[in-house]
C-alpha positions, 0 to 999 in steps of 0.5 A: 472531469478526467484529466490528462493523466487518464485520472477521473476526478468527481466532486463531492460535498464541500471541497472535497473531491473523489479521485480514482485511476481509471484502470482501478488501481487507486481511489482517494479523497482529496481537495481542490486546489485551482484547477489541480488536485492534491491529494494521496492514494492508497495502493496494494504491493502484493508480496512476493519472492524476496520481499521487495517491493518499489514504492513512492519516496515517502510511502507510508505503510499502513497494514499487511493482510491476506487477500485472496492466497496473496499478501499484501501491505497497503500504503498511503503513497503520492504517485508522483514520487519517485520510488524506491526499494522497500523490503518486507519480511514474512515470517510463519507463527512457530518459526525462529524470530530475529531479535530485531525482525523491524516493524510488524505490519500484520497477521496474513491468514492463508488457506482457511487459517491453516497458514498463519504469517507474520509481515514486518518491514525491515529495519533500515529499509 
């Protein structure tokens, strides 16, 4: 079944149904409510310039890594929330940490591993 907001929904076992954004964005698990579906997804924010990132209200960031010569954190988020500004910071192995540098995400290996770097999010944001 695709409903109107362009979203293909699959049953699969129980009442558990796969739910994924025709434009490839975004695939979850969720369950079936009437004729609704509730559920999360997971999204990617590639990072980039100033570390800012707009995500939904509530977004729950799970992990930052490399993909490609990119890096990203991932996010279990509820799309129809609002968004907000999110700042992330990133931080090359052997360079000067702050005392407080927030909430560490994880190690993003660039260029083979030449390039280490550290993502954290920042305190407050």
């Amino acid at each position: 079944m695709v409903l109107a907001s362009g979203v293909l929904v699959r049953r699969c076992a129980g009442d558990r149904v796969l739910v994924r954004d025709l434009v490839g964005h975004a695939e979850s698990v969720g369950a079936v409510g009437g004729d609704s579906v509730v559920s999360k997804t997971i999204w990617k924010f590639p990072l980039a310039g100033d570390g800012v990132v707009m995500m939904p209200i509530g977004a729950k960031v799970l992990i930052a890594r490399e993909q490609g010569n990119d890096i990203c954190v991932w996010a279990e988020v509820d799309p129809r929330m609002d968004k907000i500004e999110r700042r992330f910071l990133i931080y090359g192995t052997g360079h000067p940490l702050p005392d407080n540098p927030g909430n560490y995400l994880g190690t993003a290996m660039l260029m083979g591993g030449e390039l280490v770097f550290h993502v954290y999010e920042k305190p407050g944001s």
